[in-house]
C-alpha atoms as one frame of an Amber mdcrd trajectory, in Angstrom:
protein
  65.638 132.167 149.722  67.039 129.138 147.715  70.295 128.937 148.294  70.806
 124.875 147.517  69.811 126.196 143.336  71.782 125.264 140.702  72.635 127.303
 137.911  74.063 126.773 134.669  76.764 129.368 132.518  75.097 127.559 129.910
  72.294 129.483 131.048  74.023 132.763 130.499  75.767 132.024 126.946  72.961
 134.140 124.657  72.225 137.403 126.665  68.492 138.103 126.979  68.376 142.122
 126.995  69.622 144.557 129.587  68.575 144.127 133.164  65.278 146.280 133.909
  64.922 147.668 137.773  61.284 148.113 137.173  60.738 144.366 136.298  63.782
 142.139 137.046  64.893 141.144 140.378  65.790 138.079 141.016  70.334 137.236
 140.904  71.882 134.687 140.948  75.976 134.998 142.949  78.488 133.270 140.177
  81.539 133.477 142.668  82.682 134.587 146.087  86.331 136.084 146.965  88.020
 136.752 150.159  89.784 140.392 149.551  91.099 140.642 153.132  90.333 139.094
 156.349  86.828 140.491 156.912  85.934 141.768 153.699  84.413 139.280 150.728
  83.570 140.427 147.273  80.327 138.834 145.956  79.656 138.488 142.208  76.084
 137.626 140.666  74.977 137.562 137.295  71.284 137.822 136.300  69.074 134.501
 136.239  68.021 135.250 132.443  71.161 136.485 131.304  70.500 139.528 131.055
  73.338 142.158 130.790  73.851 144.950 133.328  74.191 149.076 132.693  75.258
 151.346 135.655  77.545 153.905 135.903  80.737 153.301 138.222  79.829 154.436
 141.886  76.453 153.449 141.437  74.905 150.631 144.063  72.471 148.100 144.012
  69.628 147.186 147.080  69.223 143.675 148.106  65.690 142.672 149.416  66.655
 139.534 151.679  65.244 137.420 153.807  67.362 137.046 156.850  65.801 134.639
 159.946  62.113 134.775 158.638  62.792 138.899 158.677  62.731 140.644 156.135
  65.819 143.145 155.413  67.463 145.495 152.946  70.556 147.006 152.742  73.098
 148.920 150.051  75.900 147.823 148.889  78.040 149.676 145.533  78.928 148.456
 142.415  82.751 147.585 142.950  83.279 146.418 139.458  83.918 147.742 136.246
  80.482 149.148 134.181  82.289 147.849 131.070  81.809 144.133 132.195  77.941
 143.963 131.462  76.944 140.380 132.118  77.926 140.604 136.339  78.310 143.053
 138.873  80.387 142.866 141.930  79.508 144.095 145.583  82.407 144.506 148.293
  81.450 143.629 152.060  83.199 144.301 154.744  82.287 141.865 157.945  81.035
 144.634 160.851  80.657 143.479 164.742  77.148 142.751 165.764  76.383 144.138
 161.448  73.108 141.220 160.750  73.340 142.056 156.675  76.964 141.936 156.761
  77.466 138.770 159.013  74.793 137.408 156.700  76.915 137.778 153.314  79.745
 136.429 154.442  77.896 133.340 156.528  75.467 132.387 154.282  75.625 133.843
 150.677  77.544 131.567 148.100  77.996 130.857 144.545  74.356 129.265 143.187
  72.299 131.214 146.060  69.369 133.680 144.399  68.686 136.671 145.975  66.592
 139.882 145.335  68.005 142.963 144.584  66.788 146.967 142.889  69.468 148.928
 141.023  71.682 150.057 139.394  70.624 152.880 141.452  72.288 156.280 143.136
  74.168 159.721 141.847  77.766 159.262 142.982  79.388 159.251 139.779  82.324
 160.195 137.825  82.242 163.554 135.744  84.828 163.971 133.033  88.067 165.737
 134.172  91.247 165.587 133.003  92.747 165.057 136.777  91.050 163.274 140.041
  91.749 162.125 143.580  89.757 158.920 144.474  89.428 159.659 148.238  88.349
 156.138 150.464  88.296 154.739 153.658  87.257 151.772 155.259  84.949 149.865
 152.939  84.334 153.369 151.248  86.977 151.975 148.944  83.895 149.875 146.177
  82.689 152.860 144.299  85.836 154.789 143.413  87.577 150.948 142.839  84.284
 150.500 139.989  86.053 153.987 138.639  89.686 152.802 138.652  88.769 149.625
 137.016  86.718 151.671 134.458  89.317 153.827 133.446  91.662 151.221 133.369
  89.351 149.246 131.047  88.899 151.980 128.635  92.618 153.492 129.132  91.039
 157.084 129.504  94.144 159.107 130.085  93.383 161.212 133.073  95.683 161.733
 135.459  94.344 159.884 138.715  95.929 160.084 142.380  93.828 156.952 144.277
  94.224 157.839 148.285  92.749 155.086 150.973  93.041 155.141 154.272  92.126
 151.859 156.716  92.685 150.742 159.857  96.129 148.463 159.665  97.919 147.478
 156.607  95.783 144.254 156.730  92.238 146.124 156.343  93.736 147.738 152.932
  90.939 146.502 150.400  91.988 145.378 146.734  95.976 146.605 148.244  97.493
 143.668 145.792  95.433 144.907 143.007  95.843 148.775 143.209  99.381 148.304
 143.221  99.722 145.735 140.155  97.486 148.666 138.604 100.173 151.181 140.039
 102.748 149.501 138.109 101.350 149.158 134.994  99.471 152.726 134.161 101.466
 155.761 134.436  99.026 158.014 135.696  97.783 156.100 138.404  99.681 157.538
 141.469  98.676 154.978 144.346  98.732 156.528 148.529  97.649 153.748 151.533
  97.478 155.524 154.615  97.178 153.256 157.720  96.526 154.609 160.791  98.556
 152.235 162.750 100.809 149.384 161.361  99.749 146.490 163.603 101.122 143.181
 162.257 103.766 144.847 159.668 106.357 146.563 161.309 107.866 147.237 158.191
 105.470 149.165 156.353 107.813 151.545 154.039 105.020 154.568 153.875 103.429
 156.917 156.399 101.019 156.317 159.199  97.876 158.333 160.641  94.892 159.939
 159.408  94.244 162.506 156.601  95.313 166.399 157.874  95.960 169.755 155.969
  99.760 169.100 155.664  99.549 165.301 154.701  97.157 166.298 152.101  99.369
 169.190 150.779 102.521 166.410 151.168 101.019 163.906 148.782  98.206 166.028
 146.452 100.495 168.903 146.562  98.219 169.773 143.127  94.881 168.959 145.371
  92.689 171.945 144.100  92.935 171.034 140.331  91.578 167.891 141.137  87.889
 166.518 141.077  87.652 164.919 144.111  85.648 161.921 144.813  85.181 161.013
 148.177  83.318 157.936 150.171  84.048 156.478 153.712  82.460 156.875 157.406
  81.198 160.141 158.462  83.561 161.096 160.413  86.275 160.770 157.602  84.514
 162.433 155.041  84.037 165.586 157.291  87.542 165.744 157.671  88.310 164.966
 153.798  85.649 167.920 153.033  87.075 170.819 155.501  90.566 169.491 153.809
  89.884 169.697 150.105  87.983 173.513 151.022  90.797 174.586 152.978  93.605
 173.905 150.397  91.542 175.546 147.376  88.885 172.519 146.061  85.902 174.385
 144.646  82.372 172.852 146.069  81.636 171.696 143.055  84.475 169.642 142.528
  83.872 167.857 145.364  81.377 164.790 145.465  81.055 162.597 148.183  79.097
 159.307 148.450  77.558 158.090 152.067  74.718 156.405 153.284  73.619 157.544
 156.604  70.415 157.543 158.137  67.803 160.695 157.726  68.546 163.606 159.861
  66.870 163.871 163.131  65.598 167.035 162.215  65.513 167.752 158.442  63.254
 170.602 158.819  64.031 173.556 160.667  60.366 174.508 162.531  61.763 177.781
 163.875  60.481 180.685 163.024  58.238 178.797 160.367  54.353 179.474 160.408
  52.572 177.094 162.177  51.980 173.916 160.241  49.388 171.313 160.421  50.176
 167.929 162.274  48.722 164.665 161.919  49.067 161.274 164.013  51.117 158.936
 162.775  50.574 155.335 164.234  53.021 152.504 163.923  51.234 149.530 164.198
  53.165 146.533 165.103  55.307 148.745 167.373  51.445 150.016 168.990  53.449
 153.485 168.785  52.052 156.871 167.651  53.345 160.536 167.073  52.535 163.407
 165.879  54.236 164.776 162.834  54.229 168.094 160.884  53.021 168.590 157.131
  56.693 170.127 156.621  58.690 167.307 157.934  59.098 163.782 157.158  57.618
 160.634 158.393  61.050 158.863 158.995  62.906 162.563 160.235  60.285 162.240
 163.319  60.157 158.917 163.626  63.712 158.751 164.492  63.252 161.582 167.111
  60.831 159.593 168.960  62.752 156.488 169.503  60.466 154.609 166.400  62.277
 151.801 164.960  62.801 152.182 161.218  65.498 150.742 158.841  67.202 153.661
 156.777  69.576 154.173 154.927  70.230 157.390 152.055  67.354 159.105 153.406
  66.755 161.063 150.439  64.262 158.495 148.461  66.836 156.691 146.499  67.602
 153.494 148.551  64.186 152.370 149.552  65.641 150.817 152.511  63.175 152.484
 154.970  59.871 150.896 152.503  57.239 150.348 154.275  53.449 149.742 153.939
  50.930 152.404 154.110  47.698 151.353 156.011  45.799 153.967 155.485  46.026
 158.049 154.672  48.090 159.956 152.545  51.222 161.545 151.625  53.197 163.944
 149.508  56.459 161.677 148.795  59.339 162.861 146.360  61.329 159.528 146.098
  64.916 159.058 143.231  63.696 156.046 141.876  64.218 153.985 145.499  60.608
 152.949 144.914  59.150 151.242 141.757  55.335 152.094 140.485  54.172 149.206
 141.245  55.076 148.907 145.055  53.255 152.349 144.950  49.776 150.750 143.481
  50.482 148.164 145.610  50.654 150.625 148.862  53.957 150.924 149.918  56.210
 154.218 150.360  59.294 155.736 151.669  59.141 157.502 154.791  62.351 159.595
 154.415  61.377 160.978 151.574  57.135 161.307 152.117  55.348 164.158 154.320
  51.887 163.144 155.418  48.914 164.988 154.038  46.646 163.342 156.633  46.880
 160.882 159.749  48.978 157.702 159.013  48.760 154.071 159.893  51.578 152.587
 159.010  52.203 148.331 159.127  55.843 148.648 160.783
């Protein structure tokens, strides 16, 4: 990666067509911003000026190149889809996180990096009312929908509800609340779990329950509910919403966790055909069923593989395919060309023969 490039906004002052995820990816970041103390927002603009289209909760993957290895990770859009010529990603510094602790170390304005989107299918239907649901660094897709709605002054009724760690680890706090006071139907609840380092915070404290919920959404089950944050939170945030009277399909939740250990149930199936799977550079091999997937198993036997969505739309687990074959049903995480060229996704790919795989 060139990160000592220069790059013009002269460069950008005649847009050259929309941004292609088939053909372009090469970015260039245009500005850096500290939101809070371990979370930076990163803005890049395309090297040929091209203009961007993505829907707001959509996400882009970076390809980078991180200590001579080479990584990918997911980040979402955290700015509005209605300014086209640069998108905004929201990082939030983890302990012992390499991509994270890479952003914020390394990546500033004039470095290029590689990236694949606008991809993913966490995005806004139209409703009349909604409750944007966040925690943690959850917060960048439903902030891409505030900001959208604000640009194009939809009128729908909107309750945004984060929760974070201490008042300090609120994300885009400053922001949400200048937005609070200016729109009349934006209805703005932080809930900190603790308030460490502001003894004077004027709201309440704790995590997301039944009767906080009925407290401040007291209208909670006429809402669409759009929800993103770790695991654990969104569990909670989806036994909530189905206790107090949210249909299923009114709530959508984003997440990227790693495949299922077991995404096939092999009880009381017939008996299916298994093949050997070898992982080269880690001299491992297993054995894995025609019904399951390469990465499910993987994981079960202790192989070392980068995931992410596991359901084919990242591509964060892309790898090359040495030799055999397999049946894979990717969401666009993998481009034609890396498919002539023999790579594929083993989250989303079950093997139709034995597998030698250059991981």
């Amino acid at each position: 990666m060139d990160t000592k490039s220069t790059f013009s906004p002269a460069e950008r002052l005649e847009p050259a067509g929309l941004w292609n995820r088939d053909t372009d990816e090469d970015l260039v970041c245009v500005d850096v911003h500290q939101e809070t103390h371990d979370v930076k927002t990163f803005t890049f603009a395309s090297t040929q000026g091209k203009r961007f289209a993505f829907e707001a909760g959509q996400y882009f993957l970076f390809d980078l190149d991180v200590d001579g290895e080479p990584e990918s990770r997911c980040y979402s859009i955290s700015s509005s889809p209605k300014r086209s010529n640069a998108f905004s990603v929201t990082v939030k510094r983890v302990a012992g996180g390499k991509i994270s602790n890479w952003f914020h170390d390394n990546l500033g304005v004039n470095a290029r990096v590689k990236a694949n989107g606008p991809l993913g299918h966490f995005t806004r239907p139209n409703a009349r009312k909604y409750l944007f649901l966040s925690a943690g660094s959850g917060i960048t897709p439903v902030m891409a929908m505030v900001r959208e709605l604000t640009d194009t002054c939809e009128p729908a009724d909107v309750v945004f509800m984060h929760a974070a760690r201490t008042p300090k680890d609120l994300i885009f706090r400053d922001e949400l609340a200048n937005l609070a006071n200016r729109i009349k139907n934006l209805r703005l609840q932080f809930l900190p779990e603790v308030v460490a380092g502001e003894a004077n915070w004027p709201g309440l404290t704790g995590r997301i329950s039944p009767a906080y919920m009925k407290l401040a959404v007291p209208d909670l089950a006429e809402r669409v509910v759009l929800c993103c944050g770790p695991a654990p939170f969104m569990a909670a945030a989806r036994a909530i919403s189905a206790e107090l009277g949210v249909p299923p399909s009114n709530y959508i939740e984003e997440s990227f966790d790693a495949a299922a250990i077991d995404d096939v149930d092999m009880v009381d199936q017939p008996a299916a055909r298994t093949f050997q799977v070898e992982f080269a550079k880690q001299a491992r091999k297993i054995e894995v069923a025609g019904e399951q997937t390469v990465l499910s198993c993987a994981k079960k036997a202790g192989v070392k593989l980068p995931s992410s969505c596991s359901n084919g739309v990242c591509g964060t687990c892309k790898s090359k395919l040495v030799s055999g074959s397999v049946e894979m049903n990717h969401n666009g995480g993998i481009r034609q060309r890396e498919i002539d060229a023999g790579l594929f996704l083993p989250c989303c790919s079950k093997p139709l023969s034995d597998l030698v795989i250059d991981r």
